[in-house]
C-alpha positions in Angstrom: 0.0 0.0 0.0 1.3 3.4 -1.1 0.8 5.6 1.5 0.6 9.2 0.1 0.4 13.0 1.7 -1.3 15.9 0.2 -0.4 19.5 0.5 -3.0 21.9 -0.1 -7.0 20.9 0.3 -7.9 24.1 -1.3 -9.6 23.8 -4.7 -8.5 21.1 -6.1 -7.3 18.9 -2.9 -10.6 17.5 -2.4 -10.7 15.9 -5.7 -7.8 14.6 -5.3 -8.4 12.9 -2.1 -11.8 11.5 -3.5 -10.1 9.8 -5.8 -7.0 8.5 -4.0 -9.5 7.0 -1.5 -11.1 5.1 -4.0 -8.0 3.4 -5.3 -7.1 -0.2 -4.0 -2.8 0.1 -3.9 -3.0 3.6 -2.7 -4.5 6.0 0.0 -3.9 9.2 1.4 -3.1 9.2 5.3 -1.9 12.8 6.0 -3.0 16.2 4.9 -1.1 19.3 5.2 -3.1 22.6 5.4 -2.2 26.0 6.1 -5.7 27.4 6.8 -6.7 25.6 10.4 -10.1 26.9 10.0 -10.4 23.4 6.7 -8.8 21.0 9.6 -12.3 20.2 11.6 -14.1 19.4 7.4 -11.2 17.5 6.9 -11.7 15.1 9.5 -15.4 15.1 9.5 -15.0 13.8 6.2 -12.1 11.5 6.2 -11.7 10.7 10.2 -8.7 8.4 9.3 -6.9 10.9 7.7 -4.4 12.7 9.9 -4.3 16.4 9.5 -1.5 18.9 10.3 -1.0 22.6 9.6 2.8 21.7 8.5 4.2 20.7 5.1 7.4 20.3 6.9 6.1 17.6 8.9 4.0 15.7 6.4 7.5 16.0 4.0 9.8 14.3 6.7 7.3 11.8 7.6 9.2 8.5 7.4 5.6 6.7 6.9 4.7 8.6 3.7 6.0 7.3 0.7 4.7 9.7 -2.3 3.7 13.5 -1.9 0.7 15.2 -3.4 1.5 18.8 -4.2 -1.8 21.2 -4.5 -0.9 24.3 -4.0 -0.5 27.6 -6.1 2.4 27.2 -8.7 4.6 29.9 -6.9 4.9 27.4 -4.2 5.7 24.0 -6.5 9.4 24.4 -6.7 10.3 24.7 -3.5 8.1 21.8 -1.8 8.9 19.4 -5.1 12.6 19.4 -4.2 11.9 19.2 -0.6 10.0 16.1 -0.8 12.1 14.3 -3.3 15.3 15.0 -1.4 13.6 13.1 1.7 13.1 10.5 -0.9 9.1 11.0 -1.5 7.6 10.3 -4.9 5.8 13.8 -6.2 2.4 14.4 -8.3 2.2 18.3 -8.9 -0.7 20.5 -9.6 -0.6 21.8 -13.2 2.0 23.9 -14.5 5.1 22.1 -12.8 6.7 25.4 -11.2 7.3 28.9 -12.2 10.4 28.4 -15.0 11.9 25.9 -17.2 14.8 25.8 -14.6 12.9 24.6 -11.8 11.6 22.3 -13.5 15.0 20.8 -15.2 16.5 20.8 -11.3 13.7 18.6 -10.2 13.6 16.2 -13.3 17.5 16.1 -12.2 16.9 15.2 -8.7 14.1 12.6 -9.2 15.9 10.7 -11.9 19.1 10.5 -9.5 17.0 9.6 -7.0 14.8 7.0 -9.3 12.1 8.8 -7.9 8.6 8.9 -10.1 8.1 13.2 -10.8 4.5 13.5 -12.1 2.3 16.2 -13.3 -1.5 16.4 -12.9 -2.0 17.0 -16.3 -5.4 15.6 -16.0 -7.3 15.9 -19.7 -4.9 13.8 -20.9 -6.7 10.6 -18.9 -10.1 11.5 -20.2 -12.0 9.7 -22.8 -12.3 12.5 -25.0 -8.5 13.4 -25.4 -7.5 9.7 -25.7 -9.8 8.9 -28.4 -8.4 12.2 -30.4 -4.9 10.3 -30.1 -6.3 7.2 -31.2 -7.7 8.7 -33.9 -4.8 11.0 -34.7 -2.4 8.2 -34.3 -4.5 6.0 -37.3 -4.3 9.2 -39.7 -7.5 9.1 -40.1 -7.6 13.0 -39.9 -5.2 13.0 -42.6 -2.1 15.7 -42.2 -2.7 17.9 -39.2 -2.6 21.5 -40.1 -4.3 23.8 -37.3 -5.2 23.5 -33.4 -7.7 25.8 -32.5 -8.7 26.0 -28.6 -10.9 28.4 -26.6 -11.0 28.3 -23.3 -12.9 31.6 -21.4 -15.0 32.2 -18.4 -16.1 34.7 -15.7 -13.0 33.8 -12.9 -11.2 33.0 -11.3 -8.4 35.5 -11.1 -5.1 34.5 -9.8 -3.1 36.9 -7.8 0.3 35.1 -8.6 0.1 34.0 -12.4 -1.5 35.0 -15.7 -4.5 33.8 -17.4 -2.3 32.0 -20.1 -0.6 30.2 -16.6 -3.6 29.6 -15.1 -6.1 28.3 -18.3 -3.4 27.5 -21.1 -1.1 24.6 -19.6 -4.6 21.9 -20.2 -4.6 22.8 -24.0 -0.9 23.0 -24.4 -0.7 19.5 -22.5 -3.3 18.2 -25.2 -1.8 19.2 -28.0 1.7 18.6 -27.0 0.2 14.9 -26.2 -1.6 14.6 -29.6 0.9 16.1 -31.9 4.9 14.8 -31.8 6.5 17.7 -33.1 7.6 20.6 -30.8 7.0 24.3 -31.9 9.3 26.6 -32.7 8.5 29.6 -31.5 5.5 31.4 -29.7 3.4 34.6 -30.4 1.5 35.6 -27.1 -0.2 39.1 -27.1 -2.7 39.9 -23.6 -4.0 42.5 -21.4 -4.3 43.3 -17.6 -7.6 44.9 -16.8 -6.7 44.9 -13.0 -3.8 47.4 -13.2 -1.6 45.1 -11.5 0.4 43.5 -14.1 -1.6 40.3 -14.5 -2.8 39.9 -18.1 -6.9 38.2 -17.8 -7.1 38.3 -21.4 -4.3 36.8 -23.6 -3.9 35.1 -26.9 -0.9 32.6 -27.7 -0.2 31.3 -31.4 2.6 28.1 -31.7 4.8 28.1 -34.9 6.0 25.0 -36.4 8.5 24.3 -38.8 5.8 21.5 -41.2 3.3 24.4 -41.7 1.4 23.1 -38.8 0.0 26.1 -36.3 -1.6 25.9 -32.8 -3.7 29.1 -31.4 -5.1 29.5 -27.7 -7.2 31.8 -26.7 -7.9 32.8 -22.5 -10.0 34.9 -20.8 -10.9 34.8 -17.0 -13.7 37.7 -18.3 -15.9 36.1 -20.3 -19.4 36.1 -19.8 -20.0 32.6 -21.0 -17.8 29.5 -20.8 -16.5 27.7 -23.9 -14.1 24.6 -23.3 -14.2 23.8 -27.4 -10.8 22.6 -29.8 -10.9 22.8 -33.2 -8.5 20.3 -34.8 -8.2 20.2 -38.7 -6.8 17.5 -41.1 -6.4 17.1 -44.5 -8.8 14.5 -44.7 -11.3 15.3 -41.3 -11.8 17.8 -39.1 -12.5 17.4 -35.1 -14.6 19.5 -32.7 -14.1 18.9 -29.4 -16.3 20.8 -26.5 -15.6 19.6 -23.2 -18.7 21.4 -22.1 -21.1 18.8 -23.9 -22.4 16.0 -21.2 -21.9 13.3 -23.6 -21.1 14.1 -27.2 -17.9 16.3 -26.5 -15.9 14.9 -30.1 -17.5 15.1 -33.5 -15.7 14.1 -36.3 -16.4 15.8 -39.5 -15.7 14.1 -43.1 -15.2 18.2 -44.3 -11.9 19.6 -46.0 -10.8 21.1 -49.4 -8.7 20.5 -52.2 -7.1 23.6 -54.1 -5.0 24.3 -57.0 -3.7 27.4 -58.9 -4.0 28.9 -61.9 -1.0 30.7 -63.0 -2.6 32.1 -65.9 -5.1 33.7 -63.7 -2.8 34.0 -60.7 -5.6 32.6 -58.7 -6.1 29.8 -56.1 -9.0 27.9 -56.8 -10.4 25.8 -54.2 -13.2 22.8 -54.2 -14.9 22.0 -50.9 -16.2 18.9 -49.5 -18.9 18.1 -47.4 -19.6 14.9 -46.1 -21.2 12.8 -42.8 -20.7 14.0 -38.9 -19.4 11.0 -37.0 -19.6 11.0 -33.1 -17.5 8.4 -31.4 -18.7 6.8 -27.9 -16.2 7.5 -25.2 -14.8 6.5 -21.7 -16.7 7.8 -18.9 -14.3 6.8 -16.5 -13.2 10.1 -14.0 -10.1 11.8 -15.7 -8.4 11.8 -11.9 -9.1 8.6 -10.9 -6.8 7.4 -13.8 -4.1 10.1 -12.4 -4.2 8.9 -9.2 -4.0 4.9 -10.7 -1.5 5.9 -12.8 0.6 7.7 -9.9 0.4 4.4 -7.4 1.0 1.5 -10.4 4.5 4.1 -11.7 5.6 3.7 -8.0 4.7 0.3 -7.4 5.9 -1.0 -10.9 9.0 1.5 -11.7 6.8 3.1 -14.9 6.9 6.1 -16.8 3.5 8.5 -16.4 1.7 9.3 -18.8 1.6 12.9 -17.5 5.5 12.6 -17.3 7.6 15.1 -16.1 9.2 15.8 -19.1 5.8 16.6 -21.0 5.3 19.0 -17.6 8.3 20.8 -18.7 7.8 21.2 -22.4 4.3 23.0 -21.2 6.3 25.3 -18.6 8.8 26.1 -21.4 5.9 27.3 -24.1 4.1 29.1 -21.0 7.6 31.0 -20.1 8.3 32.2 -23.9 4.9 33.3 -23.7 5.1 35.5 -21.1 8.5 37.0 -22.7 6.7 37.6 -26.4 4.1 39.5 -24.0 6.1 41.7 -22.0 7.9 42.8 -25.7 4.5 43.3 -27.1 3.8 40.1 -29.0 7.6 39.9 -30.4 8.2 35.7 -31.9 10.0 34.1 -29.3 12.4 31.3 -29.9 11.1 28.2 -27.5 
């Protein structure tokens, strides 16, 4: 039995713990928590859970063997390396930490360690993002040539990070899962409306080298929510809206062929229209398979799917971003 500690039963803590204590190899037996005033829910709900105020003391606990790290990303860093220098195994909340070199330092001290360094990345175990791979994977999209993702509400602001931070690193997970090339360089443009330096509103477009482009669009002011992708093929294109109870992919049989005219110096383009197919998915909890996926890479010495190293590549798109912001939407190299 791997017995794990969580840091953090904010937001997303209690998820977490749901899901952990569902889990027959794994279980959470101590949470840490700042705010004293969550320690009597805490036990009314899970009475065999110890709780401390601490992270200190859940870290150099000799009877935990992972650490569960859900607190805000200014704080990953420094409680990552902490817990895998006492020799923990780590899950982190989404993104990893704060820059590309914190993250490098603690894929350096894990793999010395041979310690498993995991990031919630959690749309990656849902039905819907692993049946665009498998469909992806079989070509039967054809060539890849856009990704297209919106993804606005009203809130929450963050006080430490920007809305590409905050909303971005699930779409840039996604795509960085579903497509195997890297992007070049990034294109981020994004306002603060807050006059403290915290863009809300931001917009972030992903060059390749194969003429193959990504765009994201964030907003935390929004008066409605979209969660939709638009992913387009030579031979298909895919809709994705996470918002949709049931139906969130649609697969449309819809392109275009084209050809020029020199003559006439003209593009002329023929367009194709064809049947909508919608593919049954998994309905299986995207964080239970996290959590599964945490205890079995323990227990049998297995890579994550929500590796490390995938956490980086997001943290290293999200810091360029921020650069090409501050100079005003300059291409920065990634």
């Amino acid at each position: 039995m791997v017995k794990i500690g969580l840091i953090g039963f904010g937001y997303w803590g209690p998820n977490l713990v749901r899901n952990f204590s569902i889990q027959k190899e794994g279980k959470v037996t101590v949470i840490a928590e700042a705010r004293e005033e969550r320690h009597l829910q805490i036990s009314k709900i899970y009475p065999e859970i110890t709780v401390c105020s601490n992270s200190d003391d859940l870290i150099n606990n000799s009877n935990i063997d992972a650490v569960v790290i859900a607190t805000p990303v200014f704080s990953h860093y420094k409680l990552a390396k902490q817990a895998l220098l006492a020799g923990k195994h780590v899950l982190l909340e989404k993104p990893m930490t704060s820059s590309v070199d914190e993250s490098k330092e603690l894929i350096d001290i894990a793999k010395s360690k041979n310690l498993i360094l995991m990031v919630d990345h959690t749309f990656l175990y849902t039905g819907a993002v692993q049946k665009m791979k498998e469909l992806i994977s079989s070509e039967q999209l054809g060539k890849l040539q856009y990704f297209d993702s919106s993804r606005i509400n009203l809130g929450l602001f963050q006080p430490d990070v920007n809305v590409l931070w905050d909303l971005a690193p699930h779409d840039i997970s996604i795509l960085n899962f579903l497509v195997s090339n890297t992007p070049h360089s990034v294109n981020a443009t994004g306002i603060s409306h807050t006059n403290n330096g915290i863009e809300n509103v931001a917009y972030m477009t992903l060059n390749y080298q194969d003429n193959f482009i990504a765009h994201f669009n964030c907003s935390w002011t929004s008066p409605v929510k979209v969660r939709s992708t638009l992913i387009g093929g030579d031979k298909k294109m895919l809709v994705y809206n996470d918002l949709e109870p049931s139906e969130k992919i649609r697969i449309y049989d819809t392109g275009y062929n084209h050809s020029s005219d020199e003559e006439k110096n003209k593009i002329m383009v023929d367009y194709r229209t064809g049947d909508v197919f919608i593919p049954k998915l998994s309905t299986q909890e995207a964080l239970f398979g996290v959590a599964f996926d945490f205890i079995d890479c323990i227990i049998n010495t297995k890579e994550p799917l929500a590796n490390a190293e995938l956490g980086l590549e997001v943290v290293k798109v999200l810091e360029a971003s921020q650069k090409s912001i501050k100079n005003k939407g300059a291409e920065t190299l990634i």
